[in-house]
C-alpha positions in Angstrom: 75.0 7.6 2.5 78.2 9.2 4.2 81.5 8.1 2.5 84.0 5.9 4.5 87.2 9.0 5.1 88.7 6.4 6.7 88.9 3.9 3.7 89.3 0.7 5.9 92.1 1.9 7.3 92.9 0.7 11.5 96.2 2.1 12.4 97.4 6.0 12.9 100.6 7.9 12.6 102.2 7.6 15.7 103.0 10.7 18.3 105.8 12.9 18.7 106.3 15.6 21.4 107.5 18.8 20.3 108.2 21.7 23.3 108.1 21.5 27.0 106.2 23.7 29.3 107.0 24.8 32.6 105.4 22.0 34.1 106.7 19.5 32.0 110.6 20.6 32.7 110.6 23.6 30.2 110.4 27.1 29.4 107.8 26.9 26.6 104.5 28.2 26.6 102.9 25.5 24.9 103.7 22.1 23.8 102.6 20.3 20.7 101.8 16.6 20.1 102.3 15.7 16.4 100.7 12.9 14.7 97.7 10.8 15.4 95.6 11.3 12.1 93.8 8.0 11.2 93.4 9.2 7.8 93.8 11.6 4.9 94.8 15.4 6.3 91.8 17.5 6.8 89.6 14.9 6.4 89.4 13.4 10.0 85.8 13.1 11.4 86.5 15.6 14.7 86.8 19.3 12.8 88.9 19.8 15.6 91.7 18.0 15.0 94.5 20.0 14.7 96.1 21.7 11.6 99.6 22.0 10.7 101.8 23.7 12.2 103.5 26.9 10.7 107.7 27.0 11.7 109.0 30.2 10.7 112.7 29.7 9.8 115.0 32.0 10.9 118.9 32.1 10.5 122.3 33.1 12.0 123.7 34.4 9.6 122.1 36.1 6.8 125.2 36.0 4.1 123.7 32.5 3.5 119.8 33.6 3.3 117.6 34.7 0.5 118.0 38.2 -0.2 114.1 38.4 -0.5 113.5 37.8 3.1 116.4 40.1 3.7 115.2 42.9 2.2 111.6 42.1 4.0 113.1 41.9 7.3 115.5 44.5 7.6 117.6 44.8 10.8 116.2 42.2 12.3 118.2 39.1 10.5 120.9 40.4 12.4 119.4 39.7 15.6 118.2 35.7 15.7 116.7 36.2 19.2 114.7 39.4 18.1 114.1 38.0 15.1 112.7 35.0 16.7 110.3 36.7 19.1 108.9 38.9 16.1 108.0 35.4 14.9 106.0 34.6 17.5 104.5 37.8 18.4 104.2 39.6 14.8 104.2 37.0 11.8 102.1 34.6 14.2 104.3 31.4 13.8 103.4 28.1 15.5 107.2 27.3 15.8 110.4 28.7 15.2 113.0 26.8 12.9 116.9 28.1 13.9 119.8 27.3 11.0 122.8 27.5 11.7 124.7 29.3 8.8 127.0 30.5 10.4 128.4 27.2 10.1 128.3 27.0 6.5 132.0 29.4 7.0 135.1 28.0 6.1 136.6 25.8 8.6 134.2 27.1 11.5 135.0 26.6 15.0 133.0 28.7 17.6 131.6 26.3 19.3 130.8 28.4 22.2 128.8 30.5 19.9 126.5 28.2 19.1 125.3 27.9 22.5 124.9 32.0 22.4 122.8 31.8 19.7 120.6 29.0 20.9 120.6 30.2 24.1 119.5 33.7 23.2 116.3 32.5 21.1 115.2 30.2 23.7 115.6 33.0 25.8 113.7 35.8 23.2 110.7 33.5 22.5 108.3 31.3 24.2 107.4 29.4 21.0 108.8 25.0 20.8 112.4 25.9 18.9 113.5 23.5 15.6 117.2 23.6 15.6 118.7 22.9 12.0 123.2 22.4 12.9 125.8 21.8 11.0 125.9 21.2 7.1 129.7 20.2 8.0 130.1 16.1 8.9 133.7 17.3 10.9 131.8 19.4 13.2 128.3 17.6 13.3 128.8 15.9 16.8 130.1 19.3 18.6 127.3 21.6 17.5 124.3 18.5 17.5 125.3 18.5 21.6 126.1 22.0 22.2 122.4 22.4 20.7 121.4 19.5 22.8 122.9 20.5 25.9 121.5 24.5 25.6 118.2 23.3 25.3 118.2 20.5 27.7 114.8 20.1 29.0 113.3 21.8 26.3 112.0 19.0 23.7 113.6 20.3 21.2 113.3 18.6 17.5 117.3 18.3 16.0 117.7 18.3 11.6 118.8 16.9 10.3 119.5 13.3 10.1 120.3 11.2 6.8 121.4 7.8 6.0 125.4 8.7 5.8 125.6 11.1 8.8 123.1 10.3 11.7 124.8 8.7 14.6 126.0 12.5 15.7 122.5 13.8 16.2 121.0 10.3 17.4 123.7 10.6 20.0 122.8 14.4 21.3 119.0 13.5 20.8 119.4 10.8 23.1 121.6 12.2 25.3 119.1 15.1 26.4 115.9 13.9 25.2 115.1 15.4 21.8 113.9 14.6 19.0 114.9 14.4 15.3 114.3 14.9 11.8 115.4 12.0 9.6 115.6 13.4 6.0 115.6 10.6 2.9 115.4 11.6 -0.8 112.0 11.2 -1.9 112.0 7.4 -1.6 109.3 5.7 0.3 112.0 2.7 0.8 115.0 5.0 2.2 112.8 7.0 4.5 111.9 3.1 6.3 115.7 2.4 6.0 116.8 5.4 7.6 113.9 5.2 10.8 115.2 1.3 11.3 118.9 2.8 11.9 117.9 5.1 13.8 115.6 3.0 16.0 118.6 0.2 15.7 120.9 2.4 17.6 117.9 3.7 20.5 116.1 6.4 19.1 112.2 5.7 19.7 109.2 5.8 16.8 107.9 8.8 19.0 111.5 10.9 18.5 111.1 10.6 15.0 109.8 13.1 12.5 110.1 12.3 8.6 111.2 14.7 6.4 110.8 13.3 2.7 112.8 16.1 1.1 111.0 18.8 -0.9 111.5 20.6 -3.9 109.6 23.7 -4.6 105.9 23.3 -7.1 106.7 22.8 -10.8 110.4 22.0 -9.8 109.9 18.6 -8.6 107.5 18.6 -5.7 105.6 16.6 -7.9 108.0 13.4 -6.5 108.2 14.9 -3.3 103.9 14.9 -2.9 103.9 11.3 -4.2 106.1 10.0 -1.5 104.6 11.8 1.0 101.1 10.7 0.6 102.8 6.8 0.2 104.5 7.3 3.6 101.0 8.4 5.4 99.2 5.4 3.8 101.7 2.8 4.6 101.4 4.2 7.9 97.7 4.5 8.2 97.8 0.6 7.0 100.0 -0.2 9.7 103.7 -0.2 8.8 105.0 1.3 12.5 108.4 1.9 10.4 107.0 4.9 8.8 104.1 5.5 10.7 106.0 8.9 12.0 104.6 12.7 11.1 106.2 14.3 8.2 107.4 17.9 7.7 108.4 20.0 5.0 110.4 22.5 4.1 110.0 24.3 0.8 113.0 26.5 1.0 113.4 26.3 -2.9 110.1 28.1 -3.5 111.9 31.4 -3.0 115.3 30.3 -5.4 113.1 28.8 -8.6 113.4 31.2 -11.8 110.2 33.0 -11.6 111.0 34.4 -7.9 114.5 35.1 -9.1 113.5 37.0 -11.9 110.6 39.3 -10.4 111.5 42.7 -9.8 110.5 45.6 -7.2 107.1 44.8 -5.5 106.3 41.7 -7.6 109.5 39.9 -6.2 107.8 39.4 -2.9 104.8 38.6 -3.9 105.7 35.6 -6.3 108.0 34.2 -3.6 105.2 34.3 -1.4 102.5 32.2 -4.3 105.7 29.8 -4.7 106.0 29.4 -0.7 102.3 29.3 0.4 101.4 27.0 -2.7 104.1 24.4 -2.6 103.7 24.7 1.7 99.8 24.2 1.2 100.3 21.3 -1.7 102.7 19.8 1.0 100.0 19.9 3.9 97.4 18.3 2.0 99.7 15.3 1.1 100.6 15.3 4.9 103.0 17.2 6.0 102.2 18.2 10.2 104.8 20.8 9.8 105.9 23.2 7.2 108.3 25.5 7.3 108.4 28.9 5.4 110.9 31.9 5.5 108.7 34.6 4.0 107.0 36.3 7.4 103.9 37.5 4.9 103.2 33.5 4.0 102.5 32.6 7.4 99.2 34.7 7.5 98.2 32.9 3.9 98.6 29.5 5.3 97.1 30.0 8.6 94.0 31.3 7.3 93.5 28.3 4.3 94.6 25.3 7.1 91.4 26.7 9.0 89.2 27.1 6.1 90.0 23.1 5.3 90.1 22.3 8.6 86.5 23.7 9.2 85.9 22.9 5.4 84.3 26.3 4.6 85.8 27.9 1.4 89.0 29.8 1.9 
């Protein structure tokens, strides 16, 4: 008798857009529609239903970046448009994840240069763009709409948005038709609170990706897991409040003590177990994005989301 993967469950996580090709107002090459599992990841009837998709974050600044990847890279952290079409056409990345550090300086102003940036890796790669701004509340709304306005047309998906500082983002979201993530502290509850503001003040269920907060494996992701797979069951059973995809992004794998403390080769190659194992933990619990920073994780994840997509060992 074939088991029930559905386990009586009637609704699905709902859809978000992510990209915009030509035809569809953009410059993209491809777009992506998130969402519409009807039950546990990898487990869907149709083998193929889609797998996760792979962002490969990339900065502006590399003062504020883990030394690892900056050692990895090379020249290219200098370069965010170079860096981000080596993404796409060398590490094999589904999507590109911008953030802005160069905001992170003291009392930061260059507005202008924001759009540069943004501009430049629209412009370097074809890939759908993740735009992480400001970590600054005084300049949220002038960067969340420079990013808006430079990518206008572009479906672009805006981090991030929490309970104290969201009506910045919501209002450059909604002024050129992007969408956002809304980040909540691994609590089921908060995550519902924070979608109902945002929906409260006119941003739709389908510009809406959840991002539950993540710590790296063995470092709390334990919590982080747990409310992920409570958010994809509430929304599988019908609550339309949560029923949004999720994404991850397990930037801590590559700062916990065992990363830190590994020397010459062995340094990359723990932060890349701690990346691809917490990223992979994160897509079974149901994550539809996860971003990594390493460029040698991408290959490692790509190849384990098809073997459990197709179900053969990996």
């Amino acid at each position: 008798m074939e088991p029930d993967l559905n386990f009586g469950w009637t609704s699905t996580v709902g859809n978000v857009i992510l990209g915009a090709t030509k035809s569809e107002g953009g410059t993209r090459s491809k777009s992506y529609t998130l969402g519409g599992g009807t039950t546990l990841p990898f487990m869907e009837k149709d083998l193929s239903f889609p797998a996760p998709l792979i962002a490969f974050e990339i900065c502006d600044d590399p003062r504020y970046w883990s030394p690892i990847v900056n050692d990895f890279c090379g020249d290219l952290v200098n370069d965010p448009g170079a860096w981000a079409k080596t993404a796409e056409t060398a590490y094999g990345a589904d999507l590109v994840r911008l953030c802005l550090t160069s905001t992170k300086q003291r009392d930061f102003s260059d507005i202008p240069a924001i759009g540069k940036t943004v501009e430049s890796v629209l412009a370097a790669t074809t890939l759908p763009l993740v735009i992480e701004g400001s970590n600054e509340p005084k300049i949220d709304s002038e960067v969340f709409l420079k990013c808006g306005e430079t990518g206008q047309g572009e479906k672009l998906l805006l981090g991030t948005a929490e309970a104290g500082r969201y009506r910045s983002i919501a209002a450059a979201a909604l002024a050129y038709n992007h969408s956002i993530i809304a980040q909540s502290p691994i609590d089921i509850n908060l995550a519902k609170q924070l979608n109902i503001l945002l929906k409260e003040i006119g941003v739709t269920r389908d510009h809406i990706v959840i991002d539950p907060y993540t710590g790296a494996l063995g470092y709390g992701f334990e919590y982080s897991y747990s409310a992920m797979e409570r958010i994809r069951f509430s929304a599988l059973k019908g609550d339309t409040d949560l029923a949004m995809p999720q994404i991850c992004a397990p930037s801590d794998s590559l700062t916990v003590k065992e990363v830190r403390e590994a020397e010459g080769p062995a340094r990359d190659s723990m932060a890349i177990e701690w990346e691809f194992t917490t990223s992979l933990a994160a897509a079974v619990a149901g994550a539809e994005i996860v971003c990594v920073r390493h460029p040698d994780t991408v290959k490692r994840l790509k190849a384990a989301f098809a073997g459990l997509s197709a179900r053969t060992e990996v």
